[in-house]
C-alpha positions in Angstrom: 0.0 0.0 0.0 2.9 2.1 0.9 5.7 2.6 -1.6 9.5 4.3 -0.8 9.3 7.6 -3.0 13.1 9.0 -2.1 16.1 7.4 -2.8 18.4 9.6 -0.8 21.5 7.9 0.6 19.9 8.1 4.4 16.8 6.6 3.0 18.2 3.6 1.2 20.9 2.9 4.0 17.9 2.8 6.5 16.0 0.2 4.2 18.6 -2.1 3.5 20.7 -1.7 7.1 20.6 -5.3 9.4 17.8 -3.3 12.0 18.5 -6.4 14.2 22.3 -5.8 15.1 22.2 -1.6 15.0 19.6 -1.7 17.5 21.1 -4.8 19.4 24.5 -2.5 19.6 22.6 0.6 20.5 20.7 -1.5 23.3 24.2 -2.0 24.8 25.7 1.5 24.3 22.4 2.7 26.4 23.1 0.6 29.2 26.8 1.4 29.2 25.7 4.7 29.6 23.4 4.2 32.6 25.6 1.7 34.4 28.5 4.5 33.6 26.8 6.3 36.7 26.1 3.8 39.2 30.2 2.9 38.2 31.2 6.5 38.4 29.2 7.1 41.8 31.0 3.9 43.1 34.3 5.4 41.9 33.4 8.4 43.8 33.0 7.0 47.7 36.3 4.9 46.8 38.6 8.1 45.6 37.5 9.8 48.3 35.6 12.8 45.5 38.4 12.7 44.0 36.8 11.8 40.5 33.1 13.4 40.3 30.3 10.6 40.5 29.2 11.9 36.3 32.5 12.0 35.0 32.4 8.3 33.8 28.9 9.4 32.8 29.8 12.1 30.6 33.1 10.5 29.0 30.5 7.2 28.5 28.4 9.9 26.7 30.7 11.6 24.6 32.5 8.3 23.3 29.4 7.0 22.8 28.4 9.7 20.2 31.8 9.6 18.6 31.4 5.6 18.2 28.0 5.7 17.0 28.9 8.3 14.4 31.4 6.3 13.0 29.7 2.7 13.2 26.6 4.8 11.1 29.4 6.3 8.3 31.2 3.5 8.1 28.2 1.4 7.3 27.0 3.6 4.8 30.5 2.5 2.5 31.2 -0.2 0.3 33.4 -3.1 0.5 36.3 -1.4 -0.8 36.6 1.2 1.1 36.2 -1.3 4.4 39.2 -3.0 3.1 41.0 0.7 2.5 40.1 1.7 6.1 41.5 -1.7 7.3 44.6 -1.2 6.1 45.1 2.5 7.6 43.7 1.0 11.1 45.7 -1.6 11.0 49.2 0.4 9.6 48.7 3.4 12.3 48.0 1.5 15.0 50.9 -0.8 14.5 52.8 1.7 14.4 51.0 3.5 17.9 52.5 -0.1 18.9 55.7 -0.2 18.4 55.6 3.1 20.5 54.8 2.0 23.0 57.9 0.1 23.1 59.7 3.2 22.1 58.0 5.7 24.3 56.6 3.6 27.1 54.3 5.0 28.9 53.7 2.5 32.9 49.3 2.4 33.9 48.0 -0.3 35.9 51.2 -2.4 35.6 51.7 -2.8 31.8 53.0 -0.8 29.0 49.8 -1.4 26.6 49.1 2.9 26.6 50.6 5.2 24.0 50.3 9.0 25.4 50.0 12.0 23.0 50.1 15.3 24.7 46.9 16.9 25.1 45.0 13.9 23.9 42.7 10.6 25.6 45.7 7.9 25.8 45.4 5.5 23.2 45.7 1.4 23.3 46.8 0.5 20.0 45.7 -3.1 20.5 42.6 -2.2 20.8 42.1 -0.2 18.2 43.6 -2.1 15.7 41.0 -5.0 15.9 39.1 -3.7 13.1 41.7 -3.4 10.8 43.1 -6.9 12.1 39.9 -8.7 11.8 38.9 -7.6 8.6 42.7 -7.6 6.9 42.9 -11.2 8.2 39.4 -12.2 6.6 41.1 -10.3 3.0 44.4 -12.5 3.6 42.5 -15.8 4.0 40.5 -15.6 0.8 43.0 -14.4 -1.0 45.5 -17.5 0.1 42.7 -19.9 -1.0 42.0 -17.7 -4.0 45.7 -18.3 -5.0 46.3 -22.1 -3.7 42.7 -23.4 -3.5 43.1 -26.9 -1.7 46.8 -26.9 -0.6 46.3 -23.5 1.0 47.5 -25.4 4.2 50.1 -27.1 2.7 52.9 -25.3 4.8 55.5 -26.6 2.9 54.6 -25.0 -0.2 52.4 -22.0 1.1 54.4 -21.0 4.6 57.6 -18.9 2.6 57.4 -18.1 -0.5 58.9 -14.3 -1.1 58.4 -14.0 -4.7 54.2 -15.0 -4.1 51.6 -14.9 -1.4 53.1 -16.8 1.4 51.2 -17.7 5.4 54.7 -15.7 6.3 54.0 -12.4 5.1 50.6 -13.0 7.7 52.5 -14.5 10.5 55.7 -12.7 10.8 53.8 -8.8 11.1 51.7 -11.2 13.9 54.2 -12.1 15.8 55.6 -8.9 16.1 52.3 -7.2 17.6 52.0 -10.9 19.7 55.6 -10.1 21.3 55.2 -6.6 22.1 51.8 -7.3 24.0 53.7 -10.2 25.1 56.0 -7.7 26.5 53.9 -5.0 27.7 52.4 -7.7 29.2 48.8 -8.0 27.8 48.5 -11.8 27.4 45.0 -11.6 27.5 44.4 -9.0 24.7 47.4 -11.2 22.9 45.2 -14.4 23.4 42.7 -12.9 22.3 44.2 -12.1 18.6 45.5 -15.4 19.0 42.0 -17.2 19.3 40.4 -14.9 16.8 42.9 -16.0 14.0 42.7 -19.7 15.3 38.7 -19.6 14.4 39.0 -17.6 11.3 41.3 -20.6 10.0 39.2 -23.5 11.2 36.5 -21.7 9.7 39.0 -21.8 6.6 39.1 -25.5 6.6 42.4 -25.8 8.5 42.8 -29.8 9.3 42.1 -31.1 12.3 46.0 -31.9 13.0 46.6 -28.8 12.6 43.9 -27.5 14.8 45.4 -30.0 17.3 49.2 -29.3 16.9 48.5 -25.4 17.0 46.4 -26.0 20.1 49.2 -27.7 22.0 51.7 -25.6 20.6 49.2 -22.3 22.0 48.7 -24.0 25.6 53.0 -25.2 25.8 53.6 -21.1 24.9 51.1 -20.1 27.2 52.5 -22.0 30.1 55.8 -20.8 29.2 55.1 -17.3 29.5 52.9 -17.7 32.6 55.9 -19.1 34.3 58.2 -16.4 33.1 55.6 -13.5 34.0 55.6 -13.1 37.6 52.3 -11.5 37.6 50.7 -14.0 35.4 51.9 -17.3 37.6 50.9 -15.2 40.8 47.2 -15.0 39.3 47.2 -18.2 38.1 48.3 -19.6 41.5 45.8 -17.5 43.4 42.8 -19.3 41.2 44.1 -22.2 41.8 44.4 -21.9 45.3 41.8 -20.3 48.2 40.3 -17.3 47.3 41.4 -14.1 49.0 38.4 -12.1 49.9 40.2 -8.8 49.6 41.3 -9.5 46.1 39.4 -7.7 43.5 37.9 -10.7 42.4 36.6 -11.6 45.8 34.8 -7.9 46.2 33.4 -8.5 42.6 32.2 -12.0 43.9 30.5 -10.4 47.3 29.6 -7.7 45.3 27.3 -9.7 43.2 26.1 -12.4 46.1 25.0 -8.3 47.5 23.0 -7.4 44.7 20.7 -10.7 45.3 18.0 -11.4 42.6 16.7 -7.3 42.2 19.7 -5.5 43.2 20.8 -3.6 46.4 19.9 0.2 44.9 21.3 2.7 46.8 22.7 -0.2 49.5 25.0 -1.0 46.7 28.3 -0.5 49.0 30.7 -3.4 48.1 31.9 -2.0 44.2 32.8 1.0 46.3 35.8 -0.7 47.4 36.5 -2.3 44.1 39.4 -1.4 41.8 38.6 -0.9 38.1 34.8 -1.5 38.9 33.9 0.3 35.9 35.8 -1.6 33.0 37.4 -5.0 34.2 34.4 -5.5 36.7 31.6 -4.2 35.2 29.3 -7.3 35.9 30.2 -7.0 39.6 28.5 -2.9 39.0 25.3 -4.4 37.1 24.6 -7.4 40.1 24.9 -5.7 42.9 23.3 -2.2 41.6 20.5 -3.7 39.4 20.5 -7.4 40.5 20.9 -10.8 39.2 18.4 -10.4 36.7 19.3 -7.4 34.9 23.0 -9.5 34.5 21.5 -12.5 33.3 19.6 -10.1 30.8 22.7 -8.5 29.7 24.7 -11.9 28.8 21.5 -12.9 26.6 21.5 -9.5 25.1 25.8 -10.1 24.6 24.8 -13.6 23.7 22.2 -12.5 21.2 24.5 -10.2 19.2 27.2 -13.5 19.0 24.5 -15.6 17.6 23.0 -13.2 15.7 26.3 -12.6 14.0 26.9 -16.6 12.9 23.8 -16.5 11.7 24.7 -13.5 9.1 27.5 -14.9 8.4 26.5 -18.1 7.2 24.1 -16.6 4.9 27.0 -14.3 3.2 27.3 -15.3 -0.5 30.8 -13.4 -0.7 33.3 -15.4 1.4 35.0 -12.9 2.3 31.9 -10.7 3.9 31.1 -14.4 5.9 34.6 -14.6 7.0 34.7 -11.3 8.4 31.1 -11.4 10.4 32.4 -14.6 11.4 35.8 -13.3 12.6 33.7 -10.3 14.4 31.6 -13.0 16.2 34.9 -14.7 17.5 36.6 -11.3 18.6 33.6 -10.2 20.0 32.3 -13.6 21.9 35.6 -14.6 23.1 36.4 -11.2 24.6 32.9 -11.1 26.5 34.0 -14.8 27.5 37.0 -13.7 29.0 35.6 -11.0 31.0 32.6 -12.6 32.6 34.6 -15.4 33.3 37.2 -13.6 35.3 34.6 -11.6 37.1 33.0 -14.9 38.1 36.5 -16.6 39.0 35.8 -19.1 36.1 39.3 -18.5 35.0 42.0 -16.6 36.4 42.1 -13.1 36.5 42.4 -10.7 33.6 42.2 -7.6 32.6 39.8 -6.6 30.3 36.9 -4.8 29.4 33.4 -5.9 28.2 32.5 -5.2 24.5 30.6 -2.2 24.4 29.5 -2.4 28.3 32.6 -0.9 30.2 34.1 2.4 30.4 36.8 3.0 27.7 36.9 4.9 24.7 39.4 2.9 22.9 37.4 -0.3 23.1 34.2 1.5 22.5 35.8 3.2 19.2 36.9 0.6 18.0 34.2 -2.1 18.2 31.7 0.7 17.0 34.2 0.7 13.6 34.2 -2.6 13.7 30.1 -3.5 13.7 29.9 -0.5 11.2 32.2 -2.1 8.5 30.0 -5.9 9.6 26.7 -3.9 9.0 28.7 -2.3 5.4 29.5 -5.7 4.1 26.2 -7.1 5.3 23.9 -4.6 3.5 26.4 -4.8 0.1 25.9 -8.3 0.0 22.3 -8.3 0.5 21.3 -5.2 -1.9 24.0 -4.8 -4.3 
């Protein structure tokens, strides 16, 4: 009965956008925003007022409009110029990495910030997950492109400098898995790790090699937990009883506090809880809002995982379905490692919920990210 009349460029992007995953990542940027201020207020009675109770609320606010911006531009490209930002993401923010190798610069015991004068400091690893995910999704295809069914014949395909090789991939990987190695940021380096693990399986990598990689992962992972002081002294503390005056111990009582409902203004335990407001965030939601509300939010995180295989499966370019389907892995395993640490699932580790807690790095970034997802989703579908 009702026919479209203008074919403006806001018009047909509106038509042919995935409405399910822009409004499933704006349902999380509007609770980041309003847990932002039960975080900040916590923040507030632990620094003594020495950090106003909105000033997570406002910074929440403002990356939240930058982010959105960009996830709506960005969608509104083609594929070509996704691939063309991917490759300046991915260039700069190398380069922001080997800076901070350079020009370290110490916060919350690692070296993962890189500092420019009169700016928000910047983790490199962060940002460049856009430009990784979607430049490792190009590299892929273009490997089976060029060797079809011996793509993983390493012998023939691992060094070749005159051709496409699997080195020309791995060694710029290695680089960026040593300095986070270094910084240390094992969990953001596992992180890349796992990501490019699932793209390949997804590839068709054999199962030998899934297994040999995965032993080879776990032997390098115990060998740098033993040589990491930090890392064995987390790893021995899970193991072991827990401390109740860790951080994860507050972000356990925190949540047994907020009972089914939430505690309101009773919420006292996050008050004495370190990083509450990126690391912890769950332990914020529970005790503020209640069990339900958290259980809410991991089928809304869940929801946006699922919702991503699905899209991807249905992708007739194979790059576009190797991309949503790296996005899913990035974005599912970081929420993973999160939750679990809050809920002493897994040791300890630093690092912030997609979306959810307070950083404008990862929110940047993962807003770039869905917006070149919901680019490649709407060119393969309309065009």
């Amino acid at each position: 009965m009702f026919r479209r009349t203008e074919e403006s460029k806001f018009t047909s992007w509106y038509f042919e956008i995935d409405k399910v995953l822009l409004w499933l990542v704006l349902g999380m940027m509007f609770a980041a925003i309003i847990i932002a201020i039960s975080s900040g207020s916590a923040n507030f009675v632990r620094t003594s007022g020495k950090t106003e109770w909105y000033e997570f609320f406002v910074r929440m606010f403002l990356f939240s409009g930058i982010g959105i911006a960009t996830m709506i531009g960005v969608s509104m490209t083609s594929r070509n110029t996704i691939l063309k930002i991917s490759w300046i993401d991915l260039i700069v923010c190398f380069l922001l990495l080997l800076g901070t190798v350079v020009n370290p610069h110490f916060l919350n015991k690692s070296y993962r910030w890189f500092v420019i004068p009169g700016l928000p400091r910047i983790m490199p690893s962060d940002l460049m997950k856009p430009g990784f995910v979607m430049i490792t999704a190009w590299f892929i295809c273009k490997m089976k492109s060029v060797y079809g069914k011996d793509v993983f014949d390493f012998k023939r395909t691992l060094f070749q400098l005159k051709t496409w090789s699997w080195g020309w991939y791995l060694i710029p990987l290695a680089i960026v898995c040593g300095i986070q190695a270094w910084h240390p940021d094992l969990g953001t380096m596992g992180l890349y790790l796992a990501t490019f693990g699932a793209m390949l399986l997804l590839a068709g990598l054999p199962m030998r090699w899934v297994v040999s990689l995965g032993c080879a992962g776990a032997g390098f992972g115990t060998l740098l937990v033993l040589i990491k002081s930090h890392a064995l002294a987390r790893l021995l503390s899970f193991f072991g009883p827990m401390d109740p005056t860790s951080q994860v111990g507050i972000g356990l009582r925190a949540i047994r506090n907020g009972g089914l409902f939430g505690a309101g203004d009773k919420a006292s335990v996050v008050e004495h809880l370190p990083m509450a407001e990126s690391d912890f965030v769950l332990s914020v939601i529970s005790e503020n809002f209640g069990a339900i509300a958290s259980c809410g939010l991991i089928i809304l995180l869940a929801w946006v995982v699922i919702h991503l295989i699905k899209q991807s499966r249905c992708m007739r370019d194979e790059f576009s379905s190797m991309a949503i389907a790296g996005t899913a892995a990035m974005f599912g395993f970081q929420c993973f490692i999160n939750l679990a640490s809050t809920l002493r699932l897994m040791p300890a580790k630093g690092m912030t919920l997609p979306f959810i807690s307070h950083g404008g790095s990862s929110l940047v970034a993962y807003c770039l990210l869905f917006g070149m997802v919901l680019a490649l989703m709407r060119e393969d579908k309309w065009k």
